[in-house]
N, C-alpha and C positions, 0 to 999 in steps of 0.2 A: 788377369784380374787379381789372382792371386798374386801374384810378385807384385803388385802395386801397393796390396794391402800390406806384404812384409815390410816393403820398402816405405811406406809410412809409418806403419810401426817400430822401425830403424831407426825412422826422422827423430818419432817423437821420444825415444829413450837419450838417444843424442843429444838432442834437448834440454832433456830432464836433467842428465849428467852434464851437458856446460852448465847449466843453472845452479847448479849445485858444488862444481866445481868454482864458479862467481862467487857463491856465498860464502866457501870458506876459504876464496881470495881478499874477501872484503869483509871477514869474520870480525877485525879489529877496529872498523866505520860503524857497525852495528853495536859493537858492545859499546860503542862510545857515545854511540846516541841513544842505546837503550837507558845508560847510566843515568845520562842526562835527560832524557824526557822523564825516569823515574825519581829522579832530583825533585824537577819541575810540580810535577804530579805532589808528590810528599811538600811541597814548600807551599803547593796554591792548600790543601786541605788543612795543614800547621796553621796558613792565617788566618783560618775562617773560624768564628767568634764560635766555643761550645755554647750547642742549644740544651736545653734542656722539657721534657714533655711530662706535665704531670695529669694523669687520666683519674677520674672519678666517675663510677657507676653508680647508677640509682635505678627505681622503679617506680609508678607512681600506683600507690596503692586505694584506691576507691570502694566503697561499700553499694553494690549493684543489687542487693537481693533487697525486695521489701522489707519494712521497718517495722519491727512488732507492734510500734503506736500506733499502726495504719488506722486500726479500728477506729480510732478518738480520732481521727482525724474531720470527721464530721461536725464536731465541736465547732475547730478552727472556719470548718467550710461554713457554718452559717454567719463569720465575719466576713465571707470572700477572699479568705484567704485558702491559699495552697501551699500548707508548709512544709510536706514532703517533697512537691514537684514533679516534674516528672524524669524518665530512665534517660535522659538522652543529654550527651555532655556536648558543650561546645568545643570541650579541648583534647581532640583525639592524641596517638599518641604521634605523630608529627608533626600536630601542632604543637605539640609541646617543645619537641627537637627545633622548629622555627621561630618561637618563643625566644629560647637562648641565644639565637642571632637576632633577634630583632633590638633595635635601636634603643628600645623605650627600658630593654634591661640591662642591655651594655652599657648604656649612660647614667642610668642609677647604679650601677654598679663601680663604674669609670670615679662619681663623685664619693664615693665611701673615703674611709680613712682605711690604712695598716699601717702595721711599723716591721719596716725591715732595715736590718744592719740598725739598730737603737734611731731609725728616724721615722717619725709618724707622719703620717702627709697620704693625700690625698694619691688612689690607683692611681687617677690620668696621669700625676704630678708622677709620679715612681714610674711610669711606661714612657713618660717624655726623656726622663733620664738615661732609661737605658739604651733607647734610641734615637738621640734625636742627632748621632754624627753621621747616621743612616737615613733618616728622613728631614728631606729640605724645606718641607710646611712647615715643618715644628721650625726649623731654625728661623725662616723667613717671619712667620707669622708670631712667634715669641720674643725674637730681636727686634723687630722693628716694633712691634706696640708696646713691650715690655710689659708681660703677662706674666700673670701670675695669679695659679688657680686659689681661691679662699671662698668663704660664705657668699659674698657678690658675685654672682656671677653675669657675665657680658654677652652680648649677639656673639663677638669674638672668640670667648669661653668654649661657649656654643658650636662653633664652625669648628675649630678643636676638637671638642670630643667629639663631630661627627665625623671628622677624619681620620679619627683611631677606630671610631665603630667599625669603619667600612675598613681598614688597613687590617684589624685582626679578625674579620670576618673574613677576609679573603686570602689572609696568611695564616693566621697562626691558629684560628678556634676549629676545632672538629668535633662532631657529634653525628651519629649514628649508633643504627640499633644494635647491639654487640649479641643480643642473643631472642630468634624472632619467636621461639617459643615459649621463654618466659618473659619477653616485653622488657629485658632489658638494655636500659639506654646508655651509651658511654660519652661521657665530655670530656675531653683533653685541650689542653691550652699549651703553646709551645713561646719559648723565651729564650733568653741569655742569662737568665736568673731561675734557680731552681726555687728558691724563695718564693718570688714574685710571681712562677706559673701553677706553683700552690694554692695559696692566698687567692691567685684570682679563681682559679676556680671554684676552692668555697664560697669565695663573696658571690660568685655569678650562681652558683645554684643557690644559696641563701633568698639572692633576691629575686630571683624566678619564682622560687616556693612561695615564699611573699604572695605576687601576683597571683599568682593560680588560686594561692589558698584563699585571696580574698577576694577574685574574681568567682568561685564552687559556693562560696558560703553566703554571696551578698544579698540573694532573697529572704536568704532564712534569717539573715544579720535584720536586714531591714524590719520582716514581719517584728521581731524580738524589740525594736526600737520604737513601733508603734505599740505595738502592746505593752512594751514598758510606760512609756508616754501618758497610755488610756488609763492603766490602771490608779497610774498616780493623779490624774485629772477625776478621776470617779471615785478615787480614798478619799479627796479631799470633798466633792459632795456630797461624800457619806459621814463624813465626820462633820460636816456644817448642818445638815438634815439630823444628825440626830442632836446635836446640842441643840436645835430647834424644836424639835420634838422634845426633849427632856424639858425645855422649858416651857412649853407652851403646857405637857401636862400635868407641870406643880402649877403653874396659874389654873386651871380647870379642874382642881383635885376635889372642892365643891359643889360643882356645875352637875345636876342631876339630866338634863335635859341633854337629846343627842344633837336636838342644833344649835347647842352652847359647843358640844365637842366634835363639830365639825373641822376644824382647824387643825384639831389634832387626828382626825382620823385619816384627812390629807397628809398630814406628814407621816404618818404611820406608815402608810401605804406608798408613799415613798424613798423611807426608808430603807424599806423591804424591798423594792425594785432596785435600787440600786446598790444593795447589799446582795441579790442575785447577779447583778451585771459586776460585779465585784468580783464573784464567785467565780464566774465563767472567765474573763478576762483573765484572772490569776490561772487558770487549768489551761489556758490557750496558749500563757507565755512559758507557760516547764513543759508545753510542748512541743513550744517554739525551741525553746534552747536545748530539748533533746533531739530535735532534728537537726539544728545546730551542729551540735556532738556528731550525728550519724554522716552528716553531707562533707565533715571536712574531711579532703584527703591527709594523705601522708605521703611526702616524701619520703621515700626509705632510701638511704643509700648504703650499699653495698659493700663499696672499697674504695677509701679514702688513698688521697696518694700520701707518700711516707719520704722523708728525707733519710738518707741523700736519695736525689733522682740521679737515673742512670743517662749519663748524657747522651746525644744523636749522632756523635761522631762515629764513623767507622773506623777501623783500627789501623794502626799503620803498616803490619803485615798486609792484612788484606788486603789495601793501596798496593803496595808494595808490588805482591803478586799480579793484580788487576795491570796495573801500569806498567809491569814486566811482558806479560803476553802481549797488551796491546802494541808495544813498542815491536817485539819482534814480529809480529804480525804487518805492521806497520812498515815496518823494514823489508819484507819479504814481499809484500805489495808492491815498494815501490822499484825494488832491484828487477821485479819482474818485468813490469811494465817498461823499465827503461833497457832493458835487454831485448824486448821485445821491438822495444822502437828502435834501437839499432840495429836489429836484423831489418828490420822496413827497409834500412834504408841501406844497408849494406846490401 
């Protein structure tokens, strides 16, 4: 039993050293093809177009604690209204993160204008440009209608920017939460322009804020729009009521009898009603527009990206290297296997 295991362990050093003696038989196959797959490697990563990724943090900052006008808010409550509201937000904070991919703000963002390199024009117009010797819609769908994005926009228009939504939703846009105990959120946009993956991304949190801001604020906007509305519909009965009043009591100025000034004691008393409803309405709307003030959030953002951006290439050492082990590794795989198959068969 013993002499069978030394005599395997004989086999297998035997082995080890033809195999090794192979190797640096055919040491001069190897560095020839190492040179050359590291050629290859170094020529495919040269053609590929520099990306560029430009990242912006924000936070979204919201006022949660009750409002010192609480107390007056009873005022407002005998119009039925609620102009504080209540604690609970529709737009938590992934909603927010799905916000920025959704449709409705990559396409108002898509139609914006910037100017890059001295030319103004429209994102989509600038994102067709840089890609469209990579993407065959844009060629198919541009050459054959002969489009061209401006103030009209078309069904065609349309089917366009929904095909850049969903292409830089599934390539190039990223958002996540970069830090989960202070809530904040990172958006980075990736390109072939460091310009262009800038720009879009301030335009695209600009017009997120937009939404947010004016989807947080729109009960209290509204209450503000009614009660502006009422108050100027009851100045103007208040100032028709009393120029009736003032005239009716220079015409009664010698009328001793109280049902001669009846007339004017009706307007009197209407006056005064509606000089209260005057009152009240004016306190209800500088409550409205300081709740207003309290309920908008704030985008804060953090850290804008800064030019130059630092491109996504890797370096050509570390190709280099990378592509060097793989090639020997590659090499010593396959001298293996094929020494191996000649002993099979020898």
């Amino acid at each position: 039993m013993i002499e069978k295991e030394v005599v395997s362990i004989k086999e297998i050093l035997l082995n080890i050293n033809e195999f090794k003696n192979e190797l640096f038989l055919k040491k001069y196959k190897i560095s020839i093809f190492t040179i050359l797959f590291v050629c290859c490697v170094l020529l495919f990563f040269s053609s590929k177009e520099k990306t560029y990724t430009a990242e912006l943090t924000f936070v979204v900052e919201e006022e949660n604690v009750a409002s010192p006008l609480s107390s007056m808010s009873g005022i407002a409550s005998q119009f039925g209204f609620d102009v504080f509201g209540g604690g609970t937000s529709t737009f938590s904070q992934q909603n927010i993160m799905q916000l920025l991919k959704s449709r409705g703000v990559l396409s108002k963002t898509l139609l914006e204008k910037i100017t890059i390199n001295d030319k103004k024009d429209y994102i989509i117009q600038h994102y067709i440009s840089l890609y469209e010797k990579q993407n065959l819609w844009i060629n198919s769908d541009l050459n054959n209608l002969g489009l061209k994005f401006s103030s009209t926009l078309t069904q065609a228009h349309d089917s366009i920017v929904s095909l850049a939504c969903e292409e830089i939703v599934e390539e190039s846009l990223n958002v996540n939460i970069k830090n989960d105990e202070t809530n904040i959120i990172s958006l980075s946009f990736t390109s072939s322009s460091e310009n262009f993956s800038k720009l879009f991304v301030e335009k695209l949190i600009s017009q997120m804020s937009m939404m947010y801001v004016e989807y947080k604020t729109k009960q209290a906007s509204n209450t503000i729009d009614f009660l502006q509305s009422r108050s100027d519909s009851v100045f103007l009965e208040l100032e028709s009521s009393e120029r009736e009043y003032a005239r009716i009591k220079d015409i009664n100025q010698r009328i001793i009898k109280a049902s001669g000034r009846l007339k004017e004691l009706q307007l009197m008393r209407n006056v005064e009603v509606l000089n209260t409803m005057y009152i009240e309405i004016i306190k209800n709307l500088e409550i409205a527009k300081m709740t207003l003030l309290n309920q908008t959030p704030i985008i804060q953002i953090i850290d804008r990206p800064i030019l130059p951006l630092k491109d996504n290439s890797i370096s050509k050492l570390l190709v280099t290297i990378i592509s060097f082990l793989i090639s020997i590794i590659l090499s010593i795989i396959y001298l293996f296997f094929a020494k191996l198959f000649r002993d099979s068969l020898e």
